[in-house]
C-alpha positions as CSV (number, residue, x, y, z in Angstrom):
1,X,64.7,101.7,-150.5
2,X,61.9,98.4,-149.8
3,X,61.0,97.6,-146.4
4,X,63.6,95.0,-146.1
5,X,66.3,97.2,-146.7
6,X,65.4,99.6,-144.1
7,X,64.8,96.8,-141.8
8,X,68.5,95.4,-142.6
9,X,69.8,99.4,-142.5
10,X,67.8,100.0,-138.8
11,X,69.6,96.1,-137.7
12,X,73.1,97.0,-139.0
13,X,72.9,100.6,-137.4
14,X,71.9,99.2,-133.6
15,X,74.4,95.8,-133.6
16,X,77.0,99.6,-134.1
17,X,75.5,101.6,-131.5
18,X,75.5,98.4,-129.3
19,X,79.3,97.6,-129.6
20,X,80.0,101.4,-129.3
21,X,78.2,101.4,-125.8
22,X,80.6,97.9,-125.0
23,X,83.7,99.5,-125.9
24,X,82.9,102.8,-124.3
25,X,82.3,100.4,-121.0
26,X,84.9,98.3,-121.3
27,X,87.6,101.3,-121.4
28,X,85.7,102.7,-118.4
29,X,85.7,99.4,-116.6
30,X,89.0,98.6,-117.0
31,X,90.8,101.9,-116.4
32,X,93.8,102.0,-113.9
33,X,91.9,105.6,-112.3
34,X,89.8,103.5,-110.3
35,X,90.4,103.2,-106.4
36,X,88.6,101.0,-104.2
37,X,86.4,103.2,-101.6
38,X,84.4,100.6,-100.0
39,X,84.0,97.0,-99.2
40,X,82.3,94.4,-97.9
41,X,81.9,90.9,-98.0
42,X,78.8,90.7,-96.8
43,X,79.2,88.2,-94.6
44,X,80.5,89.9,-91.1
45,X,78.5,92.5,-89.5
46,X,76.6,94.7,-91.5
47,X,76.2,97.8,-89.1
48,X,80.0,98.4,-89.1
49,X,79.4,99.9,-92.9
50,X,75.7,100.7,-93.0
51,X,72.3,102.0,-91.5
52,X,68.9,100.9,-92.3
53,X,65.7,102.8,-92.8
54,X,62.5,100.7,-91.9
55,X,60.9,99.5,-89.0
56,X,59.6,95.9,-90.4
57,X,63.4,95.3,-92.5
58,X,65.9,93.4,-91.1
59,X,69.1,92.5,-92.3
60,X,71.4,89.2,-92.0
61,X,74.6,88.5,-92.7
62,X,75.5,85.0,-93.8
63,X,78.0,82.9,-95.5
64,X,76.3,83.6,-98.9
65,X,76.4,87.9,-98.7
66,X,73.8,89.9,-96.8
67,X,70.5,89.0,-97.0
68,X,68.4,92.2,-96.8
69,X,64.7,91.8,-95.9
70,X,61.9,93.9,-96.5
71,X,58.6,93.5,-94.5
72,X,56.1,90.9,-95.9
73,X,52.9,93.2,-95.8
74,X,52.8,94.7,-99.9
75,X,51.5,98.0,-100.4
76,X,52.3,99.5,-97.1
77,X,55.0,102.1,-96.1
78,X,56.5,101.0,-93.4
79,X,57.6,97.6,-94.4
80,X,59.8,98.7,-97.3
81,X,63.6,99.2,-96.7
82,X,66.4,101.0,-97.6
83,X,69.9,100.1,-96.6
84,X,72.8,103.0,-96.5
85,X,76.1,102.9,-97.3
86,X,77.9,105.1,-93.8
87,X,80.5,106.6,-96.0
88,X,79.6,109.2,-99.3
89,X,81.1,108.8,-102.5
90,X,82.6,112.0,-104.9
91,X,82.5,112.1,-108.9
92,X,83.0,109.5,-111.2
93,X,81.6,106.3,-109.4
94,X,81.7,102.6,-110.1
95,X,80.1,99.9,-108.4
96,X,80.7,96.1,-108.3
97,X,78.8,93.4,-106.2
98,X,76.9,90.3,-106.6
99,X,72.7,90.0,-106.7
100,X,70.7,86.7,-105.7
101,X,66.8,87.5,-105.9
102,X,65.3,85.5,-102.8
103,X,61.7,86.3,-103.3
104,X,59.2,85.0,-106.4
105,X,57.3,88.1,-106.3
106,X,56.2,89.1,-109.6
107,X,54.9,93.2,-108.2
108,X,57.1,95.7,-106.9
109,X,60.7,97.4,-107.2
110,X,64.2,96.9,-106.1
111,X,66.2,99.9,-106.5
112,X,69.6,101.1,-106.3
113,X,70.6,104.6,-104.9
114,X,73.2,106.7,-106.5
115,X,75.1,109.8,-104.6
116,X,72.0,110.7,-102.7
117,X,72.2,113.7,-100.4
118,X,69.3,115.6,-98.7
119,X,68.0,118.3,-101.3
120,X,69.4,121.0,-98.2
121,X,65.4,122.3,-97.4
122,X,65.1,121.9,-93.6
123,X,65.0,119.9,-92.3
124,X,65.9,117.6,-95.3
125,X,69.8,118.8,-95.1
126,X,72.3,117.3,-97.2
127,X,73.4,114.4,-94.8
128,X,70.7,112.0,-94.6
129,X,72.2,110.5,-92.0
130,X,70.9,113.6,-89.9
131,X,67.5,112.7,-90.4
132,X,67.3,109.4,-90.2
133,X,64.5,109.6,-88.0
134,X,62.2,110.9,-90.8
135,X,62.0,108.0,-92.4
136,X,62.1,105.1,-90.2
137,X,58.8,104.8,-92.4
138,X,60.6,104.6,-95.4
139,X,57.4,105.9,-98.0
140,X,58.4,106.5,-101.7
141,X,57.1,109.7,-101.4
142,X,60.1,110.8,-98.6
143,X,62.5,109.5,-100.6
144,X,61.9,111.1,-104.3
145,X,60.8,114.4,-102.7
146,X,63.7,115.3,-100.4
147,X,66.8,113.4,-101.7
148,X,68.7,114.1,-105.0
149,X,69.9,111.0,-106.2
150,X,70.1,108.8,-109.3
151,X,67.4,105.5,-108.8
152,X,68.4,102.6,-110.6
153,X,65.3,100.1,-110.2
154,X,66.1,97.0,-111.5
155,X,64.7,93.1,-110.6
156,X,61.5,95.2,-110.7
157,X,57.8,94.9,-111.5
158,X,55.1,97.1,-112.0
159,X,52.8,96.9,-109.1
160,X,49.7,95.9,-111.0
161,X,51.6,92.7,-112.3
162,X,50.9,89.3,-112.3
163,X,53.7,87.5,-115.3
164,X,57.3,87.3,-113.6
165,X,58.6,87.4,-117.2
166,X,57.7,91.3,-117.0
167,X,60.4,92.8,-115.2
168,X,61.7,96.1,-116.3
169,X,65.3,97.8,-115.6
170,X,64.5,102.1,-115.7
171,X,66.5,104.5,-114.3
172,X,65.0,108.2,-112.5
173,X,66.8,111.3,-111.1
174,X,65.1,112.9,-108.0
175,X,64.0,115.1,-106.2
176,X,60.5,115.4,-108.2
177,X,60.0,118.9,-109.4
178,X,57.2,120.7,-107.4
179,X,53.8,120.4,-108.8
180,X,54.7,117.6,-110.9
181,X,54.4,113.9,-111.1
182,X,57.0,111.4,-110.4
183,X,56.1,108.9,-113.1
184,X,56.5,111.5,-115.5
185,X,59.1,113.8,-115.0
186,X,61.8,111.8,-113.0
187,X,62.4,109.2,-115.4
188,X,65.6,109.1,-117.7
189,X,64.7,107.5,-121.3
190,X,65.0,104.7,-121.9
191,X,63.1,102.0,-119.9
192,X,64.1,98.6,-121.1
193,X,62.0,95.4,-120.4
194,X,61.5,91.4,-120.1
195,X,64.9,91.4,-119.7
196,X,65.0,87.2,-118.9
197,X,67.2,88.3,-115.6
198,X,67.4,88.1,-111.8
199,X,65.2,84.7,-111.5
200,X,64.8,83.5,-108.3
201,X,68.1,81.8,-106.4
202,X,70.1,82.9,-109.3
203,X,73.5,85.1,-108.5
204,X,73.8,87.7,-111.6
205,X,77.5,90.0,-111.2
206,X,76.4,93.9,-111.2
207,X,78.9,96.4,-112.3
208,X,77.6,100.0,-112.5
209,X,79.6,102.9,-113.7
210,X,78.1,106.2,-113.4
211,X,79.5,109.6,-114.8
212,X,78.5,113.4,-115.5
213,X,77.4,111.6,-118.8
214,X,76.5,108.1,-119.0
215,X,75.0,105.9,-116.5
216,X,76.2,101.9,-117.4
217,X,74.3,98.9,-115.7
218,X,75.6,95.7,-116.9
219,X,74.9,92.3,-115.6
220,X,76.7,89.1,-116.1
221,X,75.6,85.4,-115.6
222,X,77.4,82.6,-116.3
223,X,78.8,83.3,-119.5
224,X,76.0,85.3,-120.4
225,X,76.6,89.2,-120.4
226,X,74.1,92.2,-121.0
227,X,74.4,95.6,-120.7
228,X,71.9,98.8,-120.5
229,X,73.1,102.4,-120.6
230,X,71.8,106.2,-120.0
231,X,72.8,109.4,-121.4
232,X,72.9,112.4,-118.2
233,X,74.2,115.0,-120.3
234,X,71.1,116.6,-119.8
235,X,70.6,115.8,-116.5
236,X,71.3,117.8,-113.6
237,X,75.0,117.1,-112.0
238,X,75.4,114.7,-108.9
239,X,78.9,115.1,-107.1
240,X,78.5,113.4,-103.7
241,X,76.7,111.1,-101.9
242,X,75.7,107.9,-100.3
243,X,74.7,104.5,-102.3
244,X,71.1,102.8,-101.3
245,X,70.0,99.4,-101.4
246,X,65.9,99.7,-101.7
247,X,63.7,97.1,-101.3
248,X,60.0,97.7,-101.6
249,X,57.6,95.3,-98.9
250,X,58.1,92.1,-99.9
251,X,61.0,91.6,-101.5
252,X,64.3,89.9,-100.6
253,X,67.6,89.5,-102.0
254,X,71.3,88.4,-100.8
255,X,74.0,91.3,-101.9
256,X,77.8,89.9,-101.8
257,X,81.4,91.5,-102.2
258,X,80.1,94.8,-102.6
259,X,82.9,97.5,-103.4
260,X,83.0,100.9,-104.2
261,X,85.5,102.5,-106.7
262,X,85.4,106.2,-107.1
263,X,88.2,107.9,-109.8
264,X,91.6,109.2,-108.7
């Protein structure tokens, strides 16, 4: 077999896998087992469904969604921001809502939180409401050292970065094992990148389905649709917890009809 031949073989066997991944979400997406958890426009009073760690974040709810603010001082710890859902969410999870990026920044994350819970070491116990107070300076380090949770950064730079078309979508499962280094052994394979999404003052449709074995993130704008997907088989099992908006200093967005389906 010539070069071109494996090239062709290598094109035919991905355009499979991809529509295998988009019928395997569709089914999920549209199954009748979903019941709606949560909701919220986004436009009435935030604090009636969530609490916010960070002393420099604000959050503002206007006709166009929530607008969640980080502080504007990059690099430091207690202008990042993390906005919790009040109410925890069991098994099969999906998620629906609509992103607007408001900054231009082209450095730094914005991440989504999946059934975090305290890893149960005091005084990190499973409700993070509870401890709240520990992380009124919201530091990366509190977060993917004492909560189990899926991270979904997306919208996201690396923090050395300078070209906006450099984004990256990656996906990470906390806590950190002892010892070892976060960049290395909390990621889930496979990072994807320059994905040509979430410019500036454009509304993208996020729907996120997450299982015991697949994590979907698909995104939808205009008439344009792209989805990105994780195995967790091999991943240890989350059951319970809350959903997190993060936003590392700096960056903004607007979040809109955000629900929460969980399976009957």
């Amino acid at each position: 077999m010539n070069l071109q031949q494996l090239l062709i073989l290598f094109f035919c066997i991905s355009i499979n896998a991809q529509n295998t991944e988009n019928k395997e979400f569709d089914i999920l997406n549209e199954s009748r087992q979903w019941k709606l958890e949560f909701q919220d426009s986004g436009t009435k009073n935030w604090q009636a469904k969530w609490f916010l760690d960070g002393l420099q974040a604000s959050v503002k709810n206007t006709k166009a969604g929530m607008l969640l603010n980080a502080g504007v001082k990059a690099a430091s710890d207690s202008d990042h921001a993390v906005l919790w859902t009040k109410e925890s969410f069991k098994g099969n999870v999906k998620i629906e809502y609509n992103f607007t990026r408001k900054d231009s920044a082209t450095k730094w994350a914005i991440i989504l939180y999946l059934q975090a819970t305290g890893t149960g070491k005091i005084p990190f116990v499973k409700d993070i409401s509870k401890w709240n107070s520990l992380r009124t300076i919201p530091a990366m380090k509190t977060y993917f050292t004492n909560i189990k949770a899926l991270h979904i950064s997306y919208s996201s730079f690396e923090n050395d970065n300078t070209n906006s078309e450099k984004d990256y979508i990656r996906v990470r499962q906390y806590p950190v094992k002892k010892g070892q280094n976060f960049n290395t052994t909390t990621e889930i394979p496979n990072p994807y990148f320059e994905t040509g999404l979430f410019k500036t003052d454009e509304t993208y449709t996020i729907t996120v389905i997450k299982t015991n074995e697949k994590l979907f993130f698909n995104v939808v704008e205009k008439n344009t649709s792209k989805l990105f997907s994780w195995n967790l088989k091999n991943q240890p099992s989350l059951h319970e917890g809350r959903i997190g908006l993060r936003q590392m200093a700096s960056r903004s967005a607007l979040y809109k009809d955000f629900s929460v389906y969980t399976m009957k």
